[in-house]
ROSE-822461 format. One line per 3 residues: their letters; for each residue x, y, z of C-alpha. Coordinates in steps of 0.001 Angstrom, whole numbers, plus 524288, in hexadecimal, padded with zeros to 5 digits. Each point is the difference from the previous one (the first is absolute). Layout:
<atoms>
a) X:Y:Z ~ ...
</atoms>
This chain:
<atoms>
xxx) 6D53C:A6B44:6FE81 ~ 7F9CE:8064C:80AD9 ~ 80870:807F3:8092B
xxx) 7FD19:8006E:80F39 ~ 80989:809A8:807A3 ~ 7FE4E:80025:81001
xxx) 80533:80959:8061F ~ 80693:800A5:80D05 ~ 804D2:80D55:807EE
xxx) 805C0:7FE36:80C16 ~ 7F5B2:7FC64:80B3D ~ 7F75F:7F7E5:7F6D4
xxx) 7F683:7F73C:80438 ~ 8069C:7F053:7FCF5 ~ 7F10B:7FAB0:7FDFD
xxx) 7FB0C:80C23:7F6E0 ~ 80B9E:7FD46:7F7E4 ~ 802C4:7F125:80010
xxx) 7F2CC:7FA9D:800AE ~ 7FC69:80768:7F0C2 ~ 80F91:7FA80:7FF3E
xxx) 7FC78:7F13C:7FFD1 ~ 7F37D:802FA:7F77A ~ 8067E:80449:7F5DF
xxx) 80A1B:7F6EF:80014 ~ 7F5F7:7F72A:7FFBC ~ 7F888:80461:7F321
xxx) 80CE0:800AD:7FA9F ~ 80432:7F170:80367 ~ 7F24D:7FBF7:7FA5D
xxx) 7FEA2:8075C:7F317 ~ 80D64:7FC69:7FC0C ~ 80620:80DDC:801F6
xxx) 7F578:80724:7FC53 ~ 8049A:80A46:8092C ~ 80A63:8048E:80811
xxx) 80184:80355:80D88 ~ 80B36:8096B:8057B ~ 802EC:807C0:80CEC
xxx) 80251:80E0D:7FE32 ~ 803E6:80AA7:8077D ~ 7FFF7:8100C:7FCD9
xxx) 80E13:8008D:7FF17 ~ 8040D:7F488:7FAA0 ~ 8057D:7F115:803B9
xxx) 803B4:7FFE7:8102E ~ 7FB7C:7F7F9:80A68 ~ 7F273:80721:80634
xxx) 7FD7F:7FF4E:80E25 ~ 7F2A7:7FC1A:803D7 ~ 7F79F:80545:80BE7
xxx) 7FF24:7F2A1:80542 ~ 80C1D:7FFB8:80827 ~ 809A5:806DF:7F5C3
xxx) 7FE3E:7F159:7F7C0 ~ 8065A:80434:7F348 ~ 7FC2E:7FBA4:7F4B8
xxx) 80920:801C5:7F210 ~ 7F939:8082C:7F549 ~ 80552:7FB8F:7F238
xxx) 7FE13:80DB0:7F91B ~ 7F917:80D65:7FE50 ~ 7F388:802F4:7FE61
xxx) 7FCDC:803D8:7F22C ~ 7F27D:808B5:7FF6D ~ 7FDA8:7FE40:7F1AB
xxx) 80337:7F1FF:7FCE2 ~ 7F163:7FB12:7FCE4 ~ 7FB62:7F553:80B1E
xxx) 7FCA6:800CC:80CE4 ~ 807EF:80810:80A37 ~ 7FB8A:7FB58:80F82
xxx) 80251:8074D:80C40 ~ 7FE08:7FB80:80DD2 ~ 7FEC3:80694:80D5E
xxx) 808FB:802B1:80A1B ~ 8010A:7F60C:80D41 ~ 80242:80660:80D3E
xxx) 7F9D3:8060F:80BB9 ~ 7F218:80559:7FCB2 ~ 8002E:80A61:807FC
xxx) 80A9B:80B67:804C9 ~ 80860:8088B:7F809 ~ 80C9D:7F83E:802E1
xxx) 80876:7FBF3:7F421 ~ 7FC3B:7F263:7FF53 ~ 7F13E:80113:80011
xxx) 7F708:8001A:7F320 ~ 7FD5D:80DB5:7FED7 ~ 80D72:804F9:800DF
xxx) 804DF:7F5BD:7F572 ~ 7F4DC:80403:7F5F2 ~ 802D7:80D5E:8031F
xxx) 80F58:7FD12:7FCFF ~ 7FCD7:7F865:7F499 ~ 7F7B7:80BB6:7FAA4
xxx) 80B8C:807A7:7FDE8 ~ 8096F:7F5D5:7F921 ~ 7FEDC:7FF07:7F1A5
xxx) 7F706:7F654:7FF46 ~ 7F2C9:806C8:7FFAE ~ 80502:8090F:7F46C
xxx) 803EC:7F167:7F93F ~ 7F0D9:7FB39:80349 ~ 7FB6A:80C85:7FBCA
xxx) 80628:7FE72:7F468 ~ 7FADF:7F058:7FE7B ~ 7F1B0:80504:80147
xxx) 801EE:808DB:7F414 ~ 803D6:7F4C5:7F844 ~ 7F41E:7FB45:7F738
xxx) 804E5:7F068:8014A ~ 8055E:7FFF3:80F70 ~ 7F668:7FCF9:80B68
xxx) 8042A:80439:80C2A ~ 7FBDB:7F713:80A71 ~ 7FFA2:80168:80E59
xxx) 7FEB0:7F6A0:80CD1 ~ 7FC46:80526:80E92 ~ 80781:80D44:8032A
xxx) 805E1:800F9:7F2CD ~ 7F358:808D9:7FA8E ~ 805D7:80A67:80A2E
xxx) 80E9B:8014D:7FB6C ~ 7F592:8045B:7F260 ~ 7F6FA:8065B:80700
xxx) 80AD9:80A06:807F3 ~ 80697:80173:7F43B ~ 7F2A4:80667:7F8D9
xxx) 7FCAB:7F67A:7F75E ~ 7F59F:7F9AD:80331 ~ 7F63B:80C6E:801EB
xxx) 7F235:7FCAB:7FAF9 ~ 80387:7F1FA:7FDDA ~ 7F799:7F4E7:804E4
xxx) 80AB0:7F73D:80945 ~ 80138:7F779:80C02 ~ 80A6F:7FE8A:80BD1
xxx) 801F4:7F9CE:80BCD ~ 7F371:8039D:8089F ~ 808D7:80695:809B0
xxx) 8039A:80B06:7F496 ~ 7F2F5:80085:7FA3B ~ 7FEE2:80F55:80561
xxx) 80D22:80218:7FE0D ~ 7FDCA:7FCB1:7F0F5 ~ 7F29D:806F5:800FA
xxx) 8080E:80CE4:802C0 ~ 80966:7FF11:7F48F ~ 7F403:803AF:7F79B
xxx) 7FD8F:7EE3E:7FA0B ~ 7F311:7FB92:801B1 ~ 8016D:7F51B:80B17
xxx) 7F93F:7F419:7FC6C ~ 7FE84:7F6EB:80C36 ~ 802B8:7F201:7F3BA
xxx) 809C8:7F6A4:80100 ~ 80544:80459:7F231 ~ 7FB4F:80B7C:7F6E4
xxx) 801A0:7FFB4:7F423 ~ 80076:80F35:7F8A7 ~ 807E5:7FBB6:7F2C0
xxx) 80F86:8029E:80099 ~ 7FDF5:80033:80F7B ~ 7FD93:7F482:807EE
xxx) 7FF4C:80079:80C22 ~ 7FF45:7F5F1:80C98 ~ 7FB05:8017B:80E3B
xxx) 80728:7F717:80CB6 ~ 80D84:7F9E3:7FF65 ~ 7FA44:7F4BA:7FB13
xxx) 7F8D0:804E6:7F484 ~ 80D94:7FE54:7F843 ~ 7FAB4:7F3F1:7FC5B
xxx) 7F46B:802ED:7FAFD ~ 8051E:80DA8:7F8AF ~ 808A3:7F56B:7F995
xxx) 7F6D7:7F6DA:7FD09 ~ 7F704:80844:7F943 ~ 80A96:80632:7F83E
xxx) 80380:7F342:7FA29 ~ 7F0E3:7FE2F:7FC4F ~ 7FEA1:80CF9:7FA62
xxx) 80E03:7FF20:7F9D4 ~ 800E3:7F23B:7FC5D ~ 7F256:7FA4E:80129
xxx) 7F886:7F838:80ABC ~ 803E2:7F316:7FC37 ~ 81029:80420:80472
xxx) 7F7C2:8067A:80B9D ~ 7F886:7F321:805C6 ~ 80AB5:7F847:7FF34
xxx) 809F0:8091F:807DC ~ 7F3F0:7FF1C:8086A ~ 80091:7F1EF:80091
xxx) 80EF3:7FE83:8020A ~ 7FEA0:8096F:80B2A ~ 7F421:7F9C5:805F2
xxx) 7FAE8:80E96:801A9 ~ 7F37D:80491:7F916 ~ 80065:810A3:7FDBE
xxx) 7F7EB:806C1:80726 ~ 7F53F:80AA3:7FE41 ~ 7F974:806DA:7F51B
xxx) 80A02:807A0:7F9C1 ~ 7FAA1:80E8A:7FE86 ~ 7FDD9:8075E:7F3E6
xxx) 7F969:80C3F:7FD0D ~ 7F823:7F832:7F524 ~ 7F13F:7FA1E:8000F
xxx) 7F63E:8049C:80657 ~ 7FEA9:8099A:80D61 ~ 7FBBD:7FAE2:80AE6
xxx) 7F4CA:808E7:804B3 ~ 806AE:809A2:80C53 ~ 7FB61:7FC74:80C5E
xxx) 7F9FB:809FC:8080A ~ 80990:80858:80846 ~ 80A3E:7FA3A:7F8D0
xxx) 806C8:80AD1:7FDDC ~ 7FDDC:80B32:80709 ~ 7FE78:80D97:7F8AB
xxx) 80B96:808AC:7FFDA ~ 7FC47:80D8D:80667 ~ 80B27:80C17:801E4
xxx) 800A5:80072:80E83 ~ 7FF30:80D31:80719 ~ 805D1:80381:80E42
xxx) 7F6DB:7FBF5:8097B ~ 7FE9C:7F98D:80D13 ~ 7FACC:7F19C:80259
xxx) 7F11B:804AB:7FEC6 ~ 80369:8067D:7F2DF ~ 7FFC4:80E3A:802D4
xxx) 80868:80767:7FA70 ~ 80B2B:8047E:80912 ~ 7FF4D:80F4B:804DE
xxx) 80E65:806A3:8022C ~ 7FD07:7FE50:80DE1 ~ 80374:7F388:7FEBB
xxx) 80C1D:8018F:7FA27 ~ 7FF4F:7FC66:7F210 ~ 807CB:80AE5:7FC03
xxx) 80B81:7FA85:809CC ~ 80294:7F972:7F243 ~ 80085:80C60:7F6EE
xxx) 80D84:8032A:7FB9C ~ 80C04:7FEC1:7F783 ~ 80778:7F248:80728
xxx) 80D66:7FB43:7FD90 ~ 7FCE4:7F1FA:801C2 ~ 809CF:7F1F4:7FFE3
xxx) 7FAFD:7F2F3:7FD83 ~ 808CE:7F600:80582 ~ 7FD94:7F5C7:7F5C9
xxx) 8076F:7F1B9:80033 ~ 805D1:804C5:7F3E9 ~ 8060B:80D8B:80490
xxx) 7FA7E:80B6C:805BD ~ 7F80A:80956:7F745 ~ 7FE3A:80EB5:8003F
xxx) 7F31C:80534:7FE0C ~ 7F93F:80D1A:7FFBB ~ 7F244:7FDBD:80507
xxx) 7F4F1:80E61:7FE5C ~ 7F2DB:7FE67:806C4 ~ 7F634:80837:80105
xxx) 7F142:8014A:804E2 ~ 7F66F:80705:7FBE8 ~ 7F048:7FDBD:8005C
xxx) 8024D:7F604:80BA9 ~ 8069F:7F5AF:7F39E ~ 80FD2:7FE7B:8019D
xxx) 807EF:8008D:7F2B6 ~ 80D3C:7FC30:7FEA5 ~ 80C09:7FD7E:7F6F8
xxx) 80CEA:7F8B1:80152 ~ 80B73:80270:7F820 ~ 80AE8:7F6A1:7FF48
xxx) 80B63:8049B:7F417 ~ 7F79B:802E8:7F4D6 ~ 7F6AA:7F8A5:80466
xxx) 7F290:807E6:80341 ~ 7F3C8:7F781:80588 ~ 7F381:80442:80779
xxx) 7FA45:7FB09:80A5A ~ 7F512:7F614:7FEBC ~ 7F407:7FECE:80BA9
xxx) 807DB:806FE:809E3 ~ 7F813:7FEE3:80ADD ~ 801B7:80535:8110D
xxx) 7FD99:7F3CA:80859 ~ 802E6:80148:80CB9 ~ 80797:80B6E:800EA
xxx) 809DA:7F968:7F454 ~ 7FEA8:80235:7F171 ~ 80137:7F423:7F615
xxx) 80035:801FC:7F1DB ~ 802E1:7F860:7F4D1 ~ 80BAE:800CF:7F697
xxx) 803BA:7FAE7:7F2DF ~ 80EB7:7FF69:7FD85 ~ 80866:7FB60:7F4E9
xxx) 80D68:80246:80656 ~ 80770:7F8FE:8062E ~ 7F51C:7F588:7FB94
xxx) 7F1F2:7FFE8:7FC84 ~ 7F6E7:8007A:80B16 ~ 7F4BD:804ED:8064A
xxx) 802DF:80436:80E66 ~ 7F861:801D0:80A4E ~ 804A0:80A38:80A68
xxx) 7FB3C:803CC:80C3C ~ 806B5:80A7F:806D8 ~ 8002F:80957:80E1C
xxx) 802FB:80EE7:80214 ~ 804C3:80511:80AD3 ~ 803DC:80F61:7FE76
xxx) 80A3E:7FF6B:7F29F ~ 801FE:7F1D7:8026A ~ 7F925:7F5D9:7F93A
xxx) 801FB:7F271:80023 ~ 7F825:7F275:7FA3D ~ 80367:7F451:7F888
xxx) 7FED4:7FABA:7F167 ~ 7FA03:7F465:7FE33 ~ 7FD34:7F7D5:7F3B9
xxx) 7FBE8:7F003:80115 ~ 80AF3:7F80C:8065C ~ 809B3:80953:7FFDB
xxx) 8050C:80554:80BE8 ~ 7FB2E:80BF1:804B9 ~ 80822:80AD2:7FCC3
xxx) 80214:80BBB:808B0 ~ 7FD79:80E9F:7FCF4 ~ 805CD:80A54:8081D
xxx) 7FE84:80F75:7FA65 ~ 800AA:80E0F:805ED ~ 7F621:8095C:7FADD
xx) 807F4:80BF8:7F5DB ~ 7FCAB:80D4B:8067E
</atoms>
């Protein structure tokens, strides 16, 4: 019998969840309990508030990472935009740091489990490091968001890399599912969910398989190290204040998960600015620092308190410095530093 676990954290989104939900149920009403469906949770059996007006919604169990089947997790519902508690970012970022991504970690390390995701589900994965150099797909709104975690964005409905599977808009739940049931349980079970429904999936569904499609030109831009220089491209003299940046800075990001310390060194020499950050034990150099404008942006590849690659721009004036984070959707977060004599 095949096993299908969905998963709900608090601030799910109802439609990510219940639309694979009645799929499911459905393959299981038609193959004569070929499968089964349950509702899970991280921590066990307890009613699970959505993000669509605190609707709760009872989860039978807990999520078991290596029982072979399918394991699905949806997005979060709320606000789009701000840093306030209710809104998408902040409940990803929450959900990042309950047990659950070490559980899906564990699921995708399981030879027979497929790990399956719909809308802003690929991000609670993506923050959590495990999706780095993996083909995937999200709602379009995260698609840089999920670029900076280090997964290959795929603008598909539904891609398709093995034990991950992984679905784009709130709607796609239905067509993750469906495709799931023809992969798991053959096309036949698929068409006539279809039919019942009166909804036909939608989309190629992506695989890194086949034949490449030849690159179109300018495609993708070449990746070049980018030196200090002003908006014609010459290199910055000291006259104009590159070395404002030079120094040893105790630096705070105010993040929506806590405020972080970090010790930022830059220095310039042959008109190019170099820099390192250091967070714990944590040690990462700058990459394409670059002075626009009198500000300096760099960018950043973290692992704690998630995965991401952040972009920061930032101001000096005297020993102060100050600038934001920013990485896809997520709020901006605020630096503020004084340069170490």
């Amino acid at each position: 019998m095949l096993s299908v676990q969905i998963v709900l954290f608090d601030g799910f989104d109802l439609l990510d969840a219940l639309a694979p939900y009645e799929v499911f149920c459905a393959a299981e009403m038609i193959t004569n309990n070929a499968l089964s469906v349950a509702l899970v949770t991280a921590e066990g059996p307890r009613p699970v508030p959505s993000g669509t007006k605190g609707l709760k919604i009872e989860a039978g169990g807990r999520l078991d990472p290596e029982r072979p089947g399918l394991i699905i997790v949806p997005g979060a519902s709320g606000p789009i935009e701000g840093d306030g508690p209710d809104s998408v970012p902040s409940l990803l970022g929450r959900t990042v740091h309950t047990a659950l991504p070490g559980m899906l970690g564990k699921a995708l390390e399981q030879k027979d489990v497929i790990v399956a995701t719909v809308c802003g589900g690929s991000l609670i994965l993506a923050m959590a490091g495990l999706l780095e150099g993996r083909p995937a797909v999200t709602n379009h709104l995260g698609m840089d968001l999920l670029g900076a975690t280090g997964a290959v964005p795929i603008p598909a409905r539904v891609v398709d890399d093995g034990n991950l599977v992984t679905g784009g808009g709130v709607t796609s739940g239905l067509d993750v599912a469906l495709y799931l049931v023809e992969r798991e349980l053959g096309p036949r079970i698929s068409y006539e969910i279809e039919q019942l429904f009166e909804y036909e999936r939608r989309g190629t569904v992506w695989q890194a398989t086949g034949m490449a499609p030849i690159p179109k030109t300018g495609r993708e831009p070449q990746k070049t190290e980018k030196v200090a220089e002003n908006q014609d491209g010459a290199p910055v003299s000291k006259s104009q204040h590159v070395f404002a940046f030079d120094g040893n800075w105790d630096t705070t990001i105010a993040t929506p998960v806590g405020k972080l310390p970090v010790r930022l060194f830059i220095a310039t020499y042959n008109g190019v600015v170099h820099g390192k950050a250091v967070q714990g034990d944590e040690t990462v150099d700058f990459l394409n620092p670059a002075l626009v404008d009198g500000k300096l942006t760099w960018l950043l590849k973290i692992s704690k308190p998630m995965r991401l690659n952040l972009k920061f721009e930032v101001a000096v004036e005297g020993d102060h410095l100050t600038g934001v984070a920013k990485a896809g959707m997520l709020p901006a977060s605020k630096l503020t530093g004084r340069r170490i004599p």
